[in-house]
N, C-alpha and C positions, 0 to 999 in steps of 0.2 A: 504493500500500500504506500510506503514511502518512497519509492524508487521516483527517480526523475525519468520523463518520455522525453525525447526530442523530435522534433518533425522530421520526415523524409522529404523525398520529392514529388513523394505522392501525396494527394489529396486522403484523407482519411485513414493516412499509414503512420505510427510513431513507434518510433523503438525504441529500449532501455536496453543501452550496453554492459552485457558481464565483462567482457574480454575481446582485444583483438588478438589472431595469431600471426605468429611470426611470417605464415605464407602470404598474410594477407585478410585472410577469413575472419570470421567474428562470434562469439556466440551473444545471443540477443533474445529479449522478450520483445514480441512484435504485436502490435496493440492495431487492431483493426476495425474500421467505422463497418458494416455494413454496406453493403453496394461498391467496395473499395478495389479496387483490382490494382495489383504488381503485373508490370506488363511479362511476356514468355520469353523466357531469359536460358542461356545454354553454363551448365556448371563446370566451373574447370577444375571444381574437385568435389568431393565428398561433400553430402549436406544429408542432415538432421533435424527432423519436424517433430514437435510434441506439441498439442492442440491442448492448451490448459485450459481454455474457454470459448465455447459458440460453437462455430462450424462455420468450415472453408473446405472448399476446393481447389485442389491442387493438382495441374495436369487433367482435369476429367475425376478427378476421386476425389468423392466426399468427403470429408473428413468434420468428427466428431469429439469435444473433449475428450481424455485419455487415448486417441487416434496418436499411431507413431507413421510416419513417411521418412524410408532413405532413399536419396537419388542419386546416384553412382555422376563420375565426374564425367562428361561428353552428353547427360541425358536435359529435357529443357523442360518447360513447363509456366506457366503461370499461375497467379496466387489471386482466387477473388471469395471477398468474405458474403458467405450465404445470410452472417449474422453477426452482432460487435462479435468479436472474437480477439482470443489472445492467443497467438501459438509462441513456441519456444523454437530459435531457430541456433542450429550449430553450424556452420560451415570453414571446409579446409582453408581454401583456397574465394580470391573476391567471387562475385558472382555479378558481369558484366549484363545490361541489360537488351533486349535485340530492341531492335526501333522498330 
C-alpha cells in the first residue's frame, strides 16, 4: 500500500520498481486502468507474469489473479487489462516495444 507508482508511456499503465538487472530487465508491480493496453512487443529475454489482481490478457490468454505466464526470449505479445489489475512483472533482458 505504501509503494510509490510512476507513470509509463502508457495511458493507464504505472509501475512500482523492485529492481533493475544488470542485463537491462527489471522486476516491477505493474498497476493497470482497465481498457489499458501495452502495445505487442518481441522479448529478448526471459519474462515472468504473476497476476496479483483483476485480469488481463496477455498474447490471446486470459489471465486471472494467482495466473502465472512465462515467455521465452524471441516470443511477442501484448498486455491489455480486461479489469484494474495488478500483475507482477520479472524480466531478463529490456523488453523493446514494436510500433
Amino acid at each position: 500500500a505504501a509503494r510509490s507508482w510512476a507513470a509509463t508511456d502508457f495511458p493507464g499503465i504505472e509501475r512500482s520498481l523492485f529492481r533493475n538487472t544488470r542485463e537491462g530487465g527489471r522486476a516491477s508491480f505493474v498497476r493497470l486502468s482497465a481498457g489499458s493496453r501495452f502495445p505487442r512487443h518481441t522479448h529478448q529475454g526471459d519474462e515472468e507474469v504473476v497476476v496479483i489482481a483483476g485480469r488481463v490478457r496477455i498474447g490471446g490468454v486470459d489471465l486471472d489473479a494467482g495466473d502465472y505466464l512465462y515467455t521465452e526470449a524471441g516470443e511477442e505479445h501484448d498486455v491489455v487489462a480486461l479489469s484494474d489489475a495488478v500483475i507482477f512483472v520479472s524480466s531478463r533482458k529490456p523488453t523493446p516495444r514494436i510500433e
